[in-house]
C-alpha positions in Angstrom: 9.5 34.5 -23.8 6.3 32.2 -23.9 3.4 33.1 -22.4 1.6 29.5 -22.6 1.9 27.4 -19.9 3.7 24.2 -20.0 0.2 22.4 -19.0 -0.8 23.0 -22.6 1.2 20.7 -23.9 -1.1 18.2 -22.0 -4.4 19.3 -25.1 -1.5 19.1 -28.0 -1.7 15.1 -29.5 2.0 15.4 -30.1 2.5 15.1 -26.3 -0.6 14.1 -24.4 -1.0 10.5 -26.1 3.1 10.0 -25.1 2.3 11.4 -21.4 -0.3 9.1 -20.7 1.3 5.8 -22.4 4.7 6.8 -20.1 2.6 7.6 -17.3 0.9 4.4 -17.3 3.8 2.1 -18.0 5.6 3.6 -14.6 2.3 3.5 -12.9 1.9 -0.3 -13.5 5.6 -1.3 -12.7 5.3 0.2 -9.5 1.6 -1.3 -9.1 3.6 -4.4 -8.9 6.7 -3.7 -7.6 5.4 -2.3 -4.6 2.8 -5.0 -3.8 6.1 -7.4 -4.3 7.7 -5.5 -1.7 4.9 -5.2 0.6 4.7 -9.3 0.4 7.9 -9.8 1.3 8.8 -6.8 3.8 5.7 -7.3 5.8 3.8 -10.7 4.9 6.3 -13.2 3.1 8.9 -12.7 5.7 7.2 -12.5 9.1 9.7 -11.5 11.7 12.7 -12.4 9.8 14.6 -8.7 9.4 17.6 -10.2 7.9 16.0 -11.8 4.9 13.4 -9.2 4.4 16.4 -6.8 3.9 18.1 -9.1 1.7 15.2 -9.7 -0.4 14.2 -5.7 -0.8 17.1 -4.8 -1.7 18.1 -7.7 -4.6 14.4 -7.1 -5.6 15.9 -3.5 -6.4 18.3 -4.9 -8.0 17.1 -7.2 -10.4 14.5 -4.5 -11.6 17.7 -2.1 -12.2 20.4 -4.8 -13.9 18.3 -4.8 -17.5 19.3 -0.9 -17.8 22.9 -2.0 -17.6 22.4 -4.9 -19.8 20.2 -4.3 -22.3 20.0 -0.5 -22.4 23.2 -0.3 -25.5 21.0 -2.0 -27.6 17.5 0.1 -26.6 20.1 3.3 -27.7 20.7 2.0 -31.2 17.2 0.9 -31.9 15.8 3.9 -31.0 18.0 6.0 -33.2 17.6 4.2 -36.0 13.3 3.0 -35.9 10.8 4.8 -35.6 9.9 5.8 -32.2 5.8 5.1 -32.0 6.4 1.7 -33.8 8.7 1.0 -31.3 6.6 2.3 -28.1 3.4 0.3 -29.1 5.6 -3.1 -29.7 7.0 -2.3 -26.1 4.0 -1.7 -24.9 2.7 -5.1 -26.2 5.6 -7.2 -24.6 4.5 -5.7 -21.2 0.7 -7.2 -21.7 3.1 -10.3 -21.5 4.8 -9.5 -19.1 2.2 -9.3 -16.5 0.0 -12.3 -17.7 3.4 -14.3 -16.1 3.0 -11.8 -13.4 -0.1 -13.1 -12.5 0.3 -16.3 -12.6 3.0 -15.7 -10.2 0.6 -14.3 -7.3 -1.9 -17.5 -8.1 1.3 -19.5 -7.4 2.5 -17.2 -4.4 5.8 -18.0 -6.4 8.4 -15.6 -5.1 10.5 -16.6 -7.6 8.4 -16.5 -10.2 7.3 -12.9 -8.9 11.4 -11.8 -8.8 11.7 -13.5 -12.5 8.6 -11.1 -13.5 10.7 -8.2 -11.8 13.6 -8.4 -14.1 11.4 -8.9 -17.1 10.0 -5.3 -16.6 13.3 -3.6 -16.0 14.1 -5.3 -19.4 11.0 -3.7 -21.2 11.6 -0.7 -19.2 15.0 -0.3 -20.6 13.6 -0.5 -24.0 11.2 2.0 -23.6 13.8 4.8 -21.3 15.7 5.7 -24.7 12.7 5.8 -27.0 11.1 8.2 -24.1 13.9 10.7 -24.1 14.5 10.7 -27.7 11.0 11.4 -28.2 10.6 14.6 -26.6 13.2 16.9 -28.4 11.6 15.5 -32.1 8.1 17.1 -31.0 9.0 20.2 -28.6 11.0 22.9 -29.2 13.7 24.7 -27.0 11.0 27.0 -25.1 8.7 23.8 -24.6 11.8 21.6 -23.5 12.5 22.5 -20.2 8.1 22.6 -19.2 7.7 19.2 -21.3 10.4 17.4 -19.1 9.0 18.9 -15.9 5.8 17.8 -16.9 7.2 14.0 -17.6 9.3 13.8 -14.3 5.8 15.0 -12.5 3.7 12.0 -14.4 6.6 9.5 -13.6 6.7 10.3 -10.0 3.1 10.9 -9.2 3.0 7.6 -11.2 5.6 6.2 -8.8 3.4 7.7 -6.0 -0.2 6.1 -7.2 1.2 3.5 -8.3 2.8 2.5 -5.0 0.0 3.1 -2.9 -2.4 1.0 -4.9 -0.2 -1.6 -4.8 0.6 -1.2 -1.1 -3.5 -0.6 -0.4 -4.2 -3.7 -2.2 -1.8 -6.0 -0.1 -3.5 -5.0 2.6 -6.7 -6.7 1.7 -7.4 -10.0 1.5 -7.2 -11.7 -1.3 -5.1 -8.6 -2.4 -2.8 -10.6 -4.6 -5.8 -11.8 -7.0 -7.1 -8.1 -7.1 -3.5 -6.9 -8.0 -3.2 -9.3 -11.0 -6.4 -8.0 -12.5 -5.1 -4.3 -12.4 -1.7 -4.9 -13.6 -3.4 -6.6 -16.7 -5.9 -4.1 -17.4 -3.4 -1.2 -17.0 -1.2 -2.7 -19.6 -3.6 -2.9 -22.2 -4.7 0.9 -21.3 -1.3 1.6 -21.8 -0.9 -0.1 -25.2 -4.3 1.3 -25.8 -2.6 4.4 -25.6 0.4 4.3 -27.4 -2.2 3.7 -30.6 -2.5 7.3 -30.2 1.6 8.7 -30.6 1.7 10.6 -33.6 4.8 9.2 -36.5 8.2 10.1 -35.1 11.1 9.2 -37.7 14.0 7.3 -37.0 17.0 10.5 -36.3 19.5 7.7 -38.3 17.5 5.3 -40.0 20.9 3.5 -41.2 22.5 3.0 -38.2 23.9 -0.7 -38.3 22.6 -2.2 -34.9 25.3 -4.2 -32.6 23.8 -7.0 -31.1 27.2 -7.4 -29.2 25.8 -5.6 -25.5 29.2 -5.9 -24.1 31.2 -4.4 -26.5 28.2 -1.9 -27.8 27.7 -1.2 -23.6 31.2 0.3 -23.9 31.0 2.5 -27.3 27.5 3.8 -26.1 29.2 4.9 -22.4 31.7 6.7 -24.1 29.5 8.8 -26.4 28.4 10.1 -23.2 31.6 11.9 -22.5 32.2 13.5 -26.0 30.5 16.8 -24.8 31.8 17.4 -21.1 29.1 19.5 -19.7 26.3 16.2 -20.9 28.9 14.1 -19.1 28.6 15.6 -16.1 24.6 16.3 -16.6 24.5 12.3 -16.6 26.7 12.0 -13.7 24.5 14.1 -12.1 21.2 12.6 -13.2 23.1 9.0 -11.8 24.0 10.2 -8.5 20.3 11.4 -7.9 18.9 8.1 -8.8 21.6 6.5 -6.3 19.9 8.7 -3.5 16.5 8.3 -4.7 16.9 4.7 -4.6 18.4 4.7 -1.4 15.6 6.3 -0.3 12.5 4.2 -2.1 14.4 0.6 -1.3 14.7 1.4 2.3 11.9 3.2 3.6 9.5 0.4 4.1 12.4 -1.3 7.0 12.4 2.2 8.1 9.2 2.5 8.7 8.9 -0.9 10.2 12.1 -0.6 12.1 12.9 2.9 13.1 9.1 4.1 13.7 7.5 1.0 14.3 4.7 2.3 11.8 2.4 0.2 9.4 2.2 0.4 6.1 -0.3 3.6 6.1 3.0 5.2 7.6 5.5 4.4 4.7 2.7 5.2 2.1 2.4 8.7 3.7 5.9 9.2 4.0 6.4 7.5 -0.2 3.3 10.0 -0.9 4.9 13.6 0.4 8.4 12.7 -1.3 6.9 12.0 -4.5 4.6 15.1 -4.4 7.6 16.7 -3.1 9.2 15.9 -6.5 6.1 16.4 -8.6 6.0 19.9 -7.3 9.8 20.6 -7.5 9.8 19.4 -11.2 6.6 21.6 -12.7 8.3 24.6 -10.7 11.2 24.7 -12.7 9.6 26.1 -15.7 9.1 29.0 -13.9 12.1 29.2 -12.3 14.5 28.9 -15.3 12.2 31.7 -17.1 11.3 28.7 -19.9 14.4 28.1 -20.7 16.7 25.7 -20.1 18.6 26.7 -17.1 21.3 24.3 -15.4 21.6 27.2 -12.3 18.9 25.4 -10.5 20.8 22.1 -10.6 23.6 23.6 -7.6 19.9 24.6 -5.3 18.4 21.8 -5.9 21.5 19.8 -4.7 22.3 22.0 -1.7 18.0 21.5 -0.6 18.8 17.6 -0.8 21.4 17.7 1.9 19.8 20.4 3.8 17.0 18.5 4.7 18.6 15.0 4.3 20.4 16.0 7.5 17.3 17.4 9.1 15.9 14.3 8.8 18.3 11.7 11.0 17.6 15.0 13.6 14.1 15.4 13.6 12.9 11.6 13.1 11.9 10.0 16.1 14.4 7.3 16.0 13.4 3.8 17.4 9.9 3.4 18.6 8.7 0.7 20.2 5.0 0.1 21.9 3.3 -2.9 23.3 0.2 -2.0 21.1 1.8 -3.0 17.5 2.6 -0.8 14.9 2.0 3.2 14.8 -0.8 3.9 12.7 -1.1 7.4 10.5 -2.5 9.7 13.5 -0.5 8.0 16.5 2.9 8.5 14.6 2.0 12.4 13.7 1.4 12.5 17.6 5.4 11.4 18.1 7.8 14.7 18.8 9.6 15.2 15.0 7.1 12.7 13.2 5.2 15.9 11.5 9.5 17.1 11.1 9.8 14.0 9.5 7.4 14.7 7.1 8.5 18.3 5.9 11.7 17.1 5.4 10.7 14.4 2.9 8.7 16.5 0.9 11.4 19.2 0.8 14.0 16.7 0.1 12.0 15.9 -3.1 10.8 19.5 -4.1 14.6 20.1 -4.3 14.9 17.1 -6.1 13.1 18.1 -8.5 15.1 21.5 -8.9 17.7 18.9 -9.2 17.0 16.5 -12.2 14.6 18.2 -14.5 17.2 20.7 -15.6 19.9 17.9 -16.5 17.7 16.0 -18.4 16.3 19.0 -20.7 20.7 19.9 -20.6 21.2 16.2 -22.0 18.3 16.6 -24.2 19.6 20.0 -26.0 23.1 19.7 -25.8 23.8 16.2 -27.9 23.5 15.9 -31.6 20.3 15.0 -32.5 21.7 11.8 -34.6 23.1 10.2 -31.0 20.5 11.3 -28.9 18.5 8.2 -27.7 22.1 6.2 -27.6 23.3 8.8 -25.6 20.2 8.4 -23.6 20.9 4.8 -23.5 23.9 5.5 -22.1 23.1 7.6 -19.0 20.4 4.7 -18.8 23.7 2.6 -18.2 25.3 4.9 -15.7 21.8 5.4 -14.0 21.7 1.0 -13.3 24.9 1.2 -12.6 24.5 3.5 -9.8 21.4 2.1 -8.4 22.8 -1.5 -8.6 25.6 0.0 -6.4 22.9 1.8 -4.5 21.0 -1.7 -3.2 24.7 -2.9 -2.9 25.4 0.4 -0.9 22.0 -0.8 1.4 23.1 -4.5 1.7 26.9 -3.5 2.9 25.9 -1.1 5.4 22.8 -2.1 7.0 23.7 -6.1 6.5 27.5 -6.2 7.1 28.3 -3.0 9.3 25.0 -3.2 11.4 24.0 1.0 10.4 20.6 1.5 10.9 18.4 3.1 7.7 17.9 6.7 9.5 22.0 6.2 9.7 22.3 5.1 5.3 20.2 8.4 4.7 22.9 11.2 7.1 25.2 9.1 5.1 23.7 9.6 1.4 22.9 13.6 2.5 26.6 13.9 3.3 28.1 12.4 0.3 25.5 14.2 -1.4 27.4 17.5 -0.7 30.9 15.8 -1.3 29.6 14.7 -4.9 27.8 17.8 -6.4 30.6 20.2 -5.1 33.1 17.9 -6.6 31.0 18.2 -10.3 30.7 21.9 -9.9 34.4 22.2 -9.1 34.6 20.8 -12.2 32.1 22.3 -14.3 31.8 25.7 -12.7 28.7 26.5 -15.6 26.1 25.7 -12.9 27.3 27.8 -10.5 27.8 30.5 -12.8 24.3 29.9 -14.4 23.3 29.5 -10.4 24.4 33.1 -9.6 23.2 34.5 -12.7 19.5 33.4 -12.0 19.3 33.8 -8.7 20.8 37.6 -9.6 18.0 37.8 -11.8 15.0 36.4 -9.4 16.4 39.3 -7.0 16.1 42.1 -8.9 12.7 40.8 -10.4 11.8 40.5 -6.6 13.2 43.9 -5.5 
């Protein structure tokens, strides 16, 4: 068993100059993205509840459709380029990417701004199989499990900063011109940084690339399934970004909504659920005994629902006051707010008990030679489910009047009804579940 710690991976150049161009790249998207939403959810729309959830969740949307579209083709390149070539021309189309971006917030164009949004789910599609496929060529099996823990901790503390820059920024005036500056400057950091990725060769450098997405869309899904317990990794690894979707898209009305709080309140509330996860993912190193271990995937499932209940109990429901939205303090003074709180950071610790072992399953479990198509292709199922997730969000808040404290009893239950369906059917995890948690006993007692 290795006695280094996953951490250093983060002074080896085989993964640190990778870390930091990934890290970035999420940090600028949601730089934007989250300024976008703050625009329309609490500026753009004014009092106008209806189109501010419209326009949140097809925001949502549009950022997720390029994975379904585009991702095929991402899989096949990836295979069959080199990977650092391919990062650092990816890199360079983002540059692009948010010189439109800011000429959208000089324009206040909306349109232009939603048009920017789907242009960076496109270049993040490229860049999702490349990212996976990278990490098996340059870690071994001990390293795996610590190296993806390590990623999903940069992508959501990315997630996290990037969020509450963006929202912090908004706030200000003249926020949108101070925006622009950062999500240019970022993306030439990050390209700055992908300079840095040491040679990765192409795993099947003659791979024949079909242009066709549709029919290549198809093919690529169905490598997916040739090895059952992947399959049902990437079902799993779908299903959690339909919840964690659910949960990013909709916090900000529930914030407004449901608490009446500002937007210090959904940054705090974005900030202890992305720690949450951050701290969830680097513990599972130590919990699978640096291995890979697909036991923690049934505990992390059965933490998500746990809490997700909790929360619909212990939030305070609808607040209103005559003094305007509740600031950081005044809502920690409500009876459940702090609740509130513990459950969202729980709900992502064991969501990161959750994911990090599927992806490291995904990663050593498919033939090397298929590996970033197979990526691709649990990039398809992963849009696919959070396309359904924003049209999940639009049916039931917009057409069968549920309130957002309501969609997330009603994610936490089907939470349980999906997982226990997957397990039925793969019982490994809760064999591998019982196993481990055997083994943490006895190494307790």
């Amino acid at each position: 068993m290795p006695s280094e710690s996953q951490f250093t991976l983060l002074g080896k150049r085989r993964f640190l100059p990778f870390f930091i161009t990934q890290f970035l790249g999420a940090f600028n998207d949601n730089v934007f993205k989250n300024a976008l939403i703050i625009l329309i959810a609490f500026q753009h729309m004014g009092d106008d509840l209806a189109g501010s959830r419209y326009l949140v969740n097809i925001s949502a949307a549009l950022f997720i459709l390029p994975f379904f579209l585009f991702s095929s083709t991402a899989g096949q390149i990836g295979d069959s380029y080199e990977k650092s070539t391919l990062i650092r021309g990816i890199k360079l189309a983002e540059i692009f990417i948010m010189f439109l971006a800011v000429i959208g917030f000089l324009l206040e164009s909306i349109s232009l701004l939603m048009a920017v949004l789907f242009l960076m789910g496109t270049q993040s599609s490229l860049f999702g199989p490349v990212k996976y496929g990278y990490l098996p060529q340059h870690l071994d099996g001990a390293e795996l499990t610590g190296g993806n823990g390590l990623v999903e901790m940069g992508t959501f503390m990315a997630i996290l900063s990037g969020m509450m820059l963006g929202s912090a920024l908004m706030t200000v005036e003249g926020g949108e011109y101070v925006v622009s500056v950062v999500v240019l400057v970022v993306a030439f950091a990050g390209y700055m940084g992908a300079r840095n990725i040491p040679l990765t060769p192409a795993v099947e450098p003659g791979l024949r690339v079909n242009w066709n997405v549709f029919v290549q869309t198809w093919v690529t899904v169905r490598m997916v399934t040739r090895n059952r317990t992947v399959f049902f990794s990437v079902l799993g690894i779908s299903w959690f970004w339909f919840i964690g979707s659910t949960y990013m898209v909709q916090l900000p009305n529930y914030t407004r909504e449901m608490l009446n709080g500002d937007e210090s309140v959904y940054i705090l509330l974005v900030t202890v659920f992305c720690i949450g996860i951050s701290i969830g993912s680097l513990l599972c190193e130590k919990l699978s005994g640096h291995r890979v271990e697909i036991g923690l995937v049934p505990l992390g499932a059965a933490g998500i629902s746990l809490f997700g209940v909790d929360l619909y109990f212990s939030a305070p429901g609808t607040v209103e006051t005559s003094a305007g939205p509740l600031m950081i303090g005044q809502f920690l003074q409500l009876e459940g707010g702090l609740r509130c709180l513990v459950d969202m950071a729980l709900i992502g610790i064991f969501g990161g008990f959750y994911i990090v072992p599927l992806f490291a399953v995904v990663q050593q479990r498919t033939q090397k030679g298929i590996l970033s198509r197979v990526v691709a292709g649990n990039n398809i199922l992963n849009a696919f489910f959070m396309v359904l997730s924003a049209v999940f969000g639009i049916v039931l808040l917009g057409k069968l009047g549920y309130t957002e404290d309501e969609v997330f009893f009603i994610i936490a239950v089907l939470n349980i009804m999906v997982t226990g369906a997957v397990f039925l059917l793969v019982p490994e995890f809760i064999q591998r579940f019982r196993a481990r948690l055997g083994s943490l006993t006895s190494r307790l007692l």
